[in-house]
N, C-alpha and C positions, 0 to 999 in steps of 0.2 A: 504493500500500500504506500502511494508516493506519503512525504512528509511534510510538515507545511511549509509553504514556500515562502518564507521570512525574506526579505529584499530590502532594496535602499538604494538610494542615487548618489554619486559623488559628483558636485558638478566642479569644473576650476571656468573663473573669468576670468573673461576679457579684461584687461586694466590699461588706461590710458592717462598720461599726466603723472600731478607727481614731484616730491622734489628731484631737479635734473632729470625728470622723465625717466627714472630708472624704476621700474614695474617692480620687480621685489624690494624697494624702501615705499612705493606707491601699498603694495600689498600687506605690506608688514605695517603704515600705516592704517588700513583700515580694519584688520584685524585685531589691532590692538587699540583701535578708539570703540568698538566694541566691548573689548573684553574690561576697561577701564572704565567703563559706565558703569562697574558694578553688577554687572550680566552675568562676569564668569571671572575667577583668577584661579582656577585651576590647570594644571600640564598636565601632559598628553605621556601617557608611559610608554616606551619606545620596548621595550624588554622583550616584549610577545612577538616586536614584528619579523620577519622573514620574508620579505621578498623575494630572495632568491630560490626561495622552494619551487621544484617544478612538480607540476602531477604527472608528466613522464617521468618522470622518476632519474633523469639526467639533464642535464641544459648542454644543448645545443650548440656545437661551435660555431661562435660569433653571437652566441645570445646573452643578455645582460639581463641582471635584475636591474629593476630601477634604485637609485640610489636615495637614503633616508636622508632627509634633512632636518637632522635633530637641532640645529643651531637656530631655524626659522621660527615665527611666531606661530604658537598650538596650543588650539585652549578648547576644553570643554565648555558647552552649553547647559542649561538648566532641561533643556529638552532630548537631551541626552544626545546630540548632536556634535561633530566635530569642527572647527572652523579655525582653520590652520592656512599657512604661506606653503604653496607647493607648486616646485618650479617657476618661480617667479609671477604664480597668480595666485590669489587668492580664491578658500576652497572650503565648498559646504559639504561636509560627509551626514547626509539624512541619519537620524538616529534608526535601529532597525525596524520595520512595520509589518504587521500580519498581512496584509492584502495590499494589491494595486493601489487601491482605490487612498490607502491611507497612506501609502506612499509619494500618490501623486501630492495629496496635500503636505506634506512634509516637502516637498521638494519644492513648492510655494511658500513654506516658509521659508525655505532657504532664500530664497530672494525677496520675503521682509526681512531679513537678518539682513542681509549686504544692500538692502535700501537705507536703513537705520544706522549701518555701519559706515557708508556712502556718505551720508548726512554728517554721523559724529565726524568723522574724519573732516571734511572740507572745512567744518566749522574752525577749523587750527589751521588751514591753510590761507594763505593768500589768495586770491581770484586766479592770479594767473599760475597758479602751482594746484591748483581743482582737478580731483580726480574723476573719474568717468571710470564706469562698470559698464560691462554686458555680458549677456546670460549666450554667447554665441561657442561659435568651438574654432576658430582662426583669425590670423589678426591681416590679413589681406597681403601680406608678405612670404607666404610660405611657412609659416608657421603653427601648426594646431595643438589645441588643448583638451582635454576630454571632458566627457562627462561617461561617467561608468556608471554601470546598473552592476547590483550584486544579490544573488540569489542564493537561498540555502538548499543546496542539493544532497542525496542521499551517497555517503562513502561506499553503497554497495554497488553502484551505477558506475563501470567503466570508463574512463578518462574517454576512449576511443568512442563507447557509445553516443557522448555527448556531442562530441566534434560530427561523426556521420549524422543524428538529427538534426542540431543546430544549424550548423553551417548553412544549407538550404534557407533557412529564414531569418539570417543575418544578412548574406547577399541582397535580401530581396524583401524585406520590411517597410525599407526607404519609399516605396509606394505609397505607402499611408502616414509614415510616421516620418518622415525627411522633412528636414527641418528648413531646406531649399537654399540657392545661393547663385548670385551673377558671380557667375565668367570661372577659372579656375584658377590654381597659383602654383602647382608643380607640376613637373617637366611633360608627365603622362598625361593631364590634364591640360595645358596649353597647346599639347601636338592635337588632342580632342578637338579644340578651340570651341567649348558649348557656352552659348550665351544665358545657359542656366542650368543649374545642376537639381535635381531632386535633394541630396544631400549633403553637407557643409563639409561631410568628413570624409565621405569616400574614397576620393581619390590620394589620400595620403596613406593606405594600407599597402602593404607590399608581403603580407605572408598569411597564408592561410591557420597557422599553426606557430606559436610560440610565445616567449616569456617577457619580451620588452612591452614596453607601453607609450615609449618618446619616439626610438626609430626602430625601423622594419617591422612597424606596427600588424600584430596579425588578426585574422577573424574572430578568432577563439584563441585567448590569453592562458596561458596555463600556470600563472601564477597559484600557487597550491599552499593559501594562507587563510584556512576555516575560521579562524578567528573564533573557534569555540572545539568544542572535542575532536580532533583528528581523527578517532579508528571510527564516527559515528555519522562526520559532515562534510562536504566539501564547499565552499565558496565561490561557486562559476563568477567569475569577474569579466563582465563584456565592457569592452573599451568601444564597441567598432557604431556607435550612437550617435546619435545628435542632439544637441541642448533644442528640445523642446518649449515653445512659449505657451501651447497649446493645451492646456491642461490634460482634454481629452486623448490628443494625441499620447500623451504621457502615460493614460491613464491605459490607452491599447499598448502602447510599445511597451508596457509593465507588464498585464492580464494577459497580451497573447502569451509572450517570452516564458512566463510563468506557468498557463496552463500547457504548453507544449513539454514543456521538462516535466510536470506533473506526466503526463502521457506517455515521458521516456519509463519513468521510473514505473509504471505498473503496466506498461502492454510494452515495453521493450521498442528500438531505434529502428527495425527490421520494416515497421508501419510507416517509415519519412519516407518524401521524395528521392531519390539519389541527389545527388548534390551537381553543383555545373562542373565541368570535365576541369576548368579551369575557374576556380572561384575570386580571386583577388581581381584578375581580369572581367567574372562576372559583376562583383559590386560596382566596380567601377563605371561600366558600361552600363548598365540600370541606370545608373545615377545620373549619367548624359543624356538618357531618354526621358524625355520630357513625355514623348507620344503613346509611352511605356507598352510599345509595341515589339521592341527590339528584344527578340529569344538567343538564347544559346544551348549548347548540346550538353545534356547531362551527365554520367558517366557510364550509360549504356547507348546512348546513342540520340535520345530524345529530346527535342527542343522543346523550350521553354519562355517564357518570358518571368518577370519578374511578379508581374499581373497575376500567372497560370499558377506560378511557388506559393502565392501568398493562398488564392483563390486552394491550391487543393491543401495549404495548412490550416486554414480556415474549417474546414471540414472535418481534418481531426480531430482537431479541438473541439468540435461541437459532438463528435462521436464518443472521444472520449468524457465530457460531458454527461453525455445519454447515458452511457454506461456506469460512470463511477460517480459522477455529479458534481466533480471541481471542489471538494469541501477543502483539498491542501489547498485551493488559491485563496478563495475566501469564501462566501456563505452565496447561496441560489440565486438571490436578487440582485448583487453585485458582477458574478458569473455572467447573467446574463445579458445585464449592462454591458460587459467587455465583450460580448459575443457579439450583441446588437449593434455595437459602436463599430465596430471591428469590420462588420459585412457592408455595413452605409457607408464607410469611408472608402472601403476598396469596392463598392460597385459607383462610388460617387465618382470617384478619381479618375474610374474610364467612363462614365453614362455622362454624367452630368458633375463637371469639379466645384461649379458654382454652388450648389448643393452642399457643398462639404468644406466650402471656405471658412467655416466658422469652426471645423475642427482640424482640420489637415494644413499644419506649418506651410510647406512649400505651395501649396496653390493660395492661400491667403496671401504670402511675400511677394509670388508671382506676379500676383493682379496689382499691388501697388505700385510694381517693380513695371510692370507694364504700362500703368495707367501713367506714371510719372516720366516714362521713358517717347510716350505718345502724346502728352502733354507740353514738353518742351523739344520734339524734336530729335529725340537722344541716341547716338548706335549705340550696339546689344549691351556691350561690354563697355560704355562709358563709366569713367571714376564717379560721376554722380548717382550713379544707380547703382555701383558699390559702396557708398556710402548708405544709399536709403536702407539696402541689404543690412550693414550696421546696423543702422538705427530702430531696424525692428527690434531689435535684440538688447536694445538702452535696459538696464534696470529701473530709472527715473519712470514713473509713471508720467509725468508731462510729457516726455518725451519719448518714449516709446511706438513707436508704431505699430506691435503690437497689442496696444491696449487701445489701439483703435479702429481695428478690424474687425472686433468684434466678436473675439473668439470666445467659443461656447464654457462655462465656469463648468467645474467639477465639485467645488467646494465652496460656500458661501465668506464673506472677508472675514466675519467674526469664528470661525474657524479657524482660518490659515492664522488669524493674530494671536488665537488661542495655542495653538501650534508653535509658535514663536519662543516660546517662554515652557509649556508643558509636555511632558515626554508621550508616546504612544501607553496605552493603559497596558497592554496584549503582548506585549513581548520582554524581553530583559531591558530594553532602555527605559521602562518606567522601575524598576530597580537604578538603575544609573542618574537618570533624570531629581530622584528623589531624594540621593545621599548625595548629589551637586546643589542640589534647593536646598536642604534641611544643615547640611553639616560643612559647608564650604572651607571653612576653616580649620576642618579636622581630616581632609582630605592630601595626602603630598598629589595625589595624580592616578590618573583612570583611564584606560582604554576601552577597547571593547570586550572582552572577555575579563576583567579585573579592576577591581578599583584597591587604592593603597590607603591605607587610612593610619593616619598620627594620632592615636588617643592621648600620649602626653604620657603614658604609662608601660614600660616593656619597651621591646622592638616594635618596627612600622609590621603592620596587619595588612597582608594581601587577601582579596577576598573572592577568588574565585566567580565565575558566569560563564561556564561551559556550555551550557544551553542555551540559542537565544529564545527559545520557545517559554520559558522560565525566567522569575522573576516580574513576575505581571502585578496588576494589582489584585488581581481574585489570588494571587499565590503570597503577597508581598507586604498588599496594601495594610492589614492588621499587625505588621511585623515594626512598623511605623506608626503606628496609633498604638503600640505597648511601649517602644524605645522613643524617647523623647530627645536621649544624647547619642553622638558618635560609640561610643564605650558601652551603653546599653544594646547598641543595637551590633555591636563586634560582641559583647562579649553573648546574646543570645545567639547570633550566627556560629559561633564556635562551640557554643555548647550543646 
């Protein structure tokens, strides 16, 4: 029986400005006008991490783990959230969430955090030293940044099984959930010469398989860092996304992703499509296709378009549905929301796009992209319409052109502001969220799997969270309403 599929978003921004325009004192500044509000002064425990672990079980010559950077600004939230400097942007790790639907909203608070933080920060700056955010994934130079999604997957599921299901619906996702983009910025992309991409990130992957996440970015990341019991979880880490503005979108690229791995793990990889003969080649080429007619040969010999991947994983998912009923992703009414959403967008996207502007990233940027480019005049790839591109992508509500499309909510504001400040009820981060709220002071530092607590008495007290399933408030919350101090609530956890 699959397990529940616990997930989360890591987004890193755009940053622009700044003093001397240098992006990591720019990031380092807004992170720390955050955390200096009194929000958060807790660090980030570095002990657990491993990066360089593969799930093959070797690394790859010429593959690198990414490198820690323990020197940068990294602070807990009260909502049990990370918000740390990484690689020179600034970066919201969502606390973990039982369902899509709560993760979508988590990852809109992420961007009231870095509105708030955006704010405190300028308020110390000069006018002409004012930093600028965006929720985008490249800075128009050849350079991209991620946004990862991370899933709890079952350690009995084959590293191999995951890579033959997935892959198929990573190349080919970008249909409904591409977050869209004028013109392109590397080498493979420029020989393209498309004056619009379906995805921001595509054409910067170059391997279908491996361990980096900066260069030779691949489909399926095999970084092998569970962040909770190793012989019981594994942590799929997808890098190969797009920063979504779209709630909904977010809310499908979370619920498909999710009920598809739910389908690996109890009817087995054997039910996927084969995958395209040539995958890094596939995404890319999707991504060009705006007409989203252009197919490629699978690995038996059958064409496909990007349209056909999505169209027959669609189907799975709703069979496996029928049969097991989705309860690992989250409960019937939400299931079916992601199903419902999931079918409108991608019969929207070939029948009718306009129809589906109000949830699908790339045809909404399109039409602005359009209308401004036929309004003044503009060819495809003019610097003006790569900036509009930008500007969807502003965190500023004033300034967003995002938030003037019109795209359809998922969560109401007094939610996402609720979000802001409180952890998920349902998973271990309201265990996290609640000894960052209640005991700030008696905390040295907490990750995800542990928090370190100073009682003032003995040695420092690590506290175990193996599980993220655990640690809820139905398992938690009366653990808290008996311990009132740091030292009651360590010494009942130990005893």
């Amino acid at each position: 029986m699959a397990i529940a599929k616990i997930l989360g978003i890591e987004t890193e921004y755009g940053v622009v400005g700044g003093p001397d325009a240098d992006p990591t004192t720019a990031s380092s500044i807004i992170v720390n006008a955050y955390a200096q509000q009194g929000r958060t002064r807790i660090t980030w425990d570095f002990n657990d991490e491993s990066p360089g672990t593969d799930a093959r079980g070797i690394i790859g010559v010429g593959s690198l783990a990414p490198t820690i950077e323990t020197h940068l600004a990294n602070t807990v939230l009260t909502n049990g959230a990370r918000l740390y400097v990484d690689h020179a942007h600034p970066e919201y790790s969502s606390p973990e969430c039982a369902t899509p639907a709560q993760a979508t909203l988590y990852d809109q608070a992420g961007e009231e955090v870095m509105r708030r933080a955006l704010r405190a920060a300028n308020e110390t700056l000069p006018p002409e030293r004012a930093i600028s955010l965006y929720k985008n994934n490249s800075d128009g130079k050849g350079n991209s940044y991620g946004t990862h999604e991370n899933y709890l997957v079952a350690r009995s599921v084959e590293f191999a099984d995951v890579v033959r299901a997935m892959v198929p619906h990573f190349v080919s996702r970008q249909v409904v959930v591409g977050a869209g983009k004028v013109g392109a910025e590397t080498d493979v992309g420029e020989a393209a010469h498309p004056a619009f991409q379906l995805s921001a990130r595509a054409e910067f992957f170059e391997e279908v398989v491996g361990l980096e996440t900066t260069l030779k970015r691949p489909i399926i990341n095999t970084r092998d860092e569970p962040h909770s019991d190793a012989e019981r979880f594994r942590r799929l880490h997808v890098i190969c996304g797009d920063a979504n503005m779209s709630p909904v979108a977010t809310l499908v690229k979370l619920g498909s992703t999710a009920l598809l791995l739910a389908a690996l793990e109890d009817d087995g990889a054997a039910q996927f499509p084969p995958a395209p003969a040539q995958p890094v080649r596939a995404l890319r080429e999707f991504s060009f296709d705006v007409t989203l007619r252009h197919a490629v040969r699978d690995e038996t010999g059958r064409t496909r378009s990007a349209w056909d991947y999505q169209d027959e994983l669609w189907h799975l998912a709703r069979r496996y549905v029928e049969r097991h009923g989705g309860a690992a992703v989250a409960g019937p009414e939400e299931v079916a929301q992601i199903l419902a959403q999931w079918r409108e967008m991608l019969d929207g996207v070939r029948d009718d796009p306009e129809a589906v502007a109000d949830r699908v990233d790339w045809v909404a940027k399109r039409r602005v992209v359009e209308g401004f480019q036929s309004r003044y005049d503009l060819a495809p790839r003019d610097a003006k319409l790569r900036a509009i591109d930008l500007q969807y992508h502003d965190v500023r509500r004033d300034k967003s052109l995002a938030q003037r499309v019109g795209l359809r909510p998922v969560s109401p504001d007094d939610a996402i502001r609720h979000a802001v400040a409180h952890a998920p009820e349902s998973t271990r981060a309201y265990f996290r969220g609640q000894c960052v709220t209640r005991f700030p002071d008696d905390i040295v530092s907490a990750n995800w799997d542990s928090i370190v607590f100073d009682v003032g008495q003995g040695p420092l007290q690590r506290i175990p969270m193996m599980d993220p399933t655990r640690g809820t408030r139905d398992l938690a919350g009366a653990l808290f309403e008996e311990n009132s101090t740091a030292i009651a609530l360590v010494t009942a956890l130990n005893g």
